[in-house]
C-alpha positions in Angstrom: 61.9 -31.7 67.2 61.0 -28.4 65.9 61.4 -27.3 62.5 64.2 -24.6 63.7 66.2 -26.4 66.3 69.9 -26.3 65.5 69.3 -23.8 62.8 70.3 -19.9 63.1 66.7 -18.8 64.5 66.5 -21.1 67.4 66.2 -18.6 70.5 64.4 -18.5 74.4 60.8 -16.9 74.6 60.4 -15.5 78.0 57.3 -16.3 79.5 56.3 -13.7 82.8 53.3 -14.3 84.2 52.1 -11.9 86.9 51.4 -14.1 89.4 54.2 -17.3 88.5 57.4 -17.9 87.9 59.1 -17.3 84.4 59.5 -19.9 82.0 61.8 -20.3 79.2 60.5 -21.9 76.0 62.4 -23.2 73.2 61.3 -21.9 69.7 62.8 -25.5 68.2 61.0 -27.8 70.4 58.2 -26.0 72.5 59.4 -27.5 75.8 59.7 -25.6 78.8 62.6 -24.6 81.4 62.8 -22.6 84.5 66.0 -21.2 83.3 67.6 -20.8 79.9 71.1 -22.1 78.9 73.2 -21.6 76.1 71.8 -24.5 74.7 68.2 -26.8 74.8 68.4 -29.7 77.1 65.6 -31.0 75.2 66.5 -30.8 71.3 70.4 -29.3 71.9 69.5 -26.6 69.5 72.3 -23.6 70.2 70.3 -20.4 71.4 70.8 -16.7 69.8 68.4 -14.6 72.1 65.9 -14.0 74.3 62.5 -12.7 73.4 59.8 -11.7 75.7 56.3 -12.9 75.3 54.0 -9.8 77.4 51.6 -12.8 78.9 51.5 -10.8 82.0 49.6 -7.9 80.0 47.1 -10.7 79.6 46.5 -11.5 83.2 46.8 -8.0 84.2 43.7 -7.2 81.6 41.9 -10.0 83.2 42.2 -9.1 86.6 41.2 -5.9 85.9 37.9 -6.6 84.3 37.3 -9.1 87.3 37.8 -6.2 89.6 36.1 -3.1 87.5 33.6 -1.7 89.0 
C-alpha cells in the first residue's frame, strides 16, 4: 500500500498508449485497471481525479525516428 492511498491526493493516472489500450493506475498503490472507479479495488483508496500521463508522445517520437528518413 502506497504512501497516499486513502489520503486527499489519491487520484487515476491515465495511461494512452498509441498502439494499446488505456490503463488506469492508482497513485496509492501502482496497480493497474482497464477502467477507473470511484474507488481502488486494490488498496480502496477514494479517488479525486484523473490525470493524464502523454506516454503516447513517447511512442509517437519513437516511431518516428524508426521511420525518418
Amino acid at each position: 500500500m502506497g504512501l497516499l492511498s486513502g489520503g486527499k491526493g489519491t487520484f487515476w493516472i491515465k495511461r494512452t498508449r498509441l498502439f494499446g489500450k488505456d490503463t488506469f493506475e492508482c497513485s496509492g498503490c501502482g496497480r493497474s485497471f482497464t477502467r477507473p472507479s470511484a474507488s481502488c479495488p486494490g488498496c480502496r483508496a477514494k479517488m479525486r481525479k484523473i490525470r493524464t500521463d502523454s506516454g503516447w508522445i513517447d511512442d509517437i517520437e519513437m516511431l518516428d525516428a524508426i521511420l525518418d528518413d
